[in-house]
N, C-alpha and C positions, 0 to 999 in steps of 0.2 A: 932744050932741044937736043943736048948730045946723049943726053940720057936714053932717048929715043932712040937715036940713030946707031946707040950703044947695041941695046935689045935686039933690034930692026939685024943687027950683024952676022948675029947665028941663024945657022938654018934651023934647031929643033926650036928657037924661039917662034919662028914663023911658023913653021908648023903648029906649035901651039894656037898660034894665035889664031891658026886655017880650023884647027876642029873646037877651038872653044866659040869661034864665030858660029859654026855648023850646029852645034849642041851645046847652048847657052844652058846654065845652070849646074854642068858636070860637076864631078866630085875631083878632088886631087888624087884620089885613085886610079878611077872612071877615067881620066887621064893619063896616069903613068900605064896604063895597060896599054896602051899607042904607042911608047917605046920601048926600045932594045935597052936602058937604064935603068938605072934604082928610083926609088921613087924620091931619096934624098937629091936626085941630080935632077930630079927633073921640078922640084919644089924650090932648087936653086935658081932657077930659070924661071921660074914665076913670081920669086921676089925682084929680080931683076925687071920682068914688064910688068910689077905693080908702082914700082917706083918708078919706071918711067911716062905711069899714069895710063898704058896701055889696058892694063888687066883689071877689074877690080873684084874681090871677095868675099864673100857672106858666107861667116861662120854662124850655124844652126847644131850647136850640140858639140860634138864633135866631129863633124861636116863640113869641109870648108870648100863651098860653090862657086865656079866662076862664071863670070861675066867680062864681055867686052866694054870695055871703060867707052 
Protein backbone atom coordinates (compact mmCIF):
# COMPACT_ATOMS: atom_id res chain seq x y z
CA UNK A 1 0.00 0.00 0.00
CA UNK A 2 2.91 2.54 0.41
CA UNK A 3 4.09 1.71 -2.67
CA UNK A 4 1.02 3.17 -3.92
CA UNK A 5 0.63 6.16 -2.01
CA UNK A 6 4.55 6.49 -3.06
CA UNK A 7 3.51 6.91 -6.94
CA UNK A 8 0.10 8.59 -5.96
CA UNK A 9 2.81 11.64 -4.39
CA UNK A 10 3.97 13.13 -7.69
CA UNK A 11 2.02 15.23 -9.77
CA UNK A 12 3.59 14.06 -13.29
CA UNK A 13 2.69 10.46 -11.94
CA UNK A 14 -0.97 11.56 -11.90
CA UNK A 15 -0.76 12.94 -14.80
CA UNK A 16 0.24 10.03 -16.30
CA UNK A 17 -2.07 7.99 -14.90
CA UNK A 18 -5.07 10.97 -16.18
CA UNK A 19 -3.76 10.43 -20.01
CA UNK A 20 -2.90 6.65 -20.03
CA UNK A 21 -6.49 6.34 -18.47
CA UNK A 22 -7.80 8.63 -21.47
CA UNK A 23 -5.77 6.65 -24.29
CA UNK A 24 -5.23 3.15 -23.06
CA UNK A 25 -2.75 1.40 -25.32
CA UNK A 26 -0.24 4.50 -25.81
CA UNK A 27 3.26 4.06 -26.57
CA UNK A 28 6.28 5.25 -24.09
CA UNK A 29 6.88 7.78 -26.49
CA UNK A 30 3.23 8.79 -27.47
CA UNK A 31 3.62 9.70 -23.80
CA UNK A 32 6.80 11.50 -23.19
CA UNK A 33 5.42 13.91 -25.95
CA UNK A 34 2.83 15.21 -22.79
CA UNK A 35 5.88 16.39 -20.98
CA UNK A 36 8.45 19.10 -20.59
CA UNK A 37 11.14 15.92 -19.75
CA UNK A 38 13.23 13.37 -21.28
CA UNK A 39 11.79 10.39 -22.10
CA UNK A 40 14.53 8.70 -19.56
CA UNK A 41 12.47 10.72 -16.76
CA UNK A 42 9.41 10.03 -17.56
CA UNK A 43 10.17 6.01 -18.13
CA UNK A 44 11.31 6.51 -14.46
CA UNK A 45 8.09 7.32 -13.42
CA UNK A 46 6.42 4.41 -15.00
CA UNK A 47 8.63 2.01 -13.36
CA UNK A 48 7.64 3.53 -10.23
CA UNK A 49 3.56 3.02 -11.01
CA UNK A 50 4.20 -0.43 -12.35
CA UNK A 51 5.59 -1.50 -9.32
CA UNK A 52 3.14 -0.05 -7.46
CA UNK A 53 0.81 -2.22 -9.57
CA UNK A 54 -0.92 1.03 -10.96
CA UNK A 55 0.38 0.61 -14.60
CA UNK A 56 0.68 -2.28 -16.45
CA UNK A 57 2.82 -2.96 -20.03
CA UNK A 58 2.84 -4.89 -23.13
CA UNK A 59 5.90 -5.04 -25.00
CA UNK A 60 5.08 -5.92 -28.88
CA UNK A 61 8.37 -5.54 -30.83
CA UNK A 62 9.97 -2.80 -29.64
CA UNK A 63 6.66 -1.01 -28.34
CA UNK A 64 6.16 -0.90 -24.98
CA UNK A 65 2.06 0.00 -24.47
CA UNK A 66 0.30 1.08 -21.53
CA UNK A 67 -2.48 0.21 -19.72
CA UNK A 68 -4.27 0.95 -16.40
CA UNK A 69 -3.63 -1.91 -14.23
Amino acid sequence: MDAVFQALAHTTRRQILDIVRDKAGLSVGELARHFDVSRIAVMNHLAVLEKAGLIISEKTGRTRKLYLN
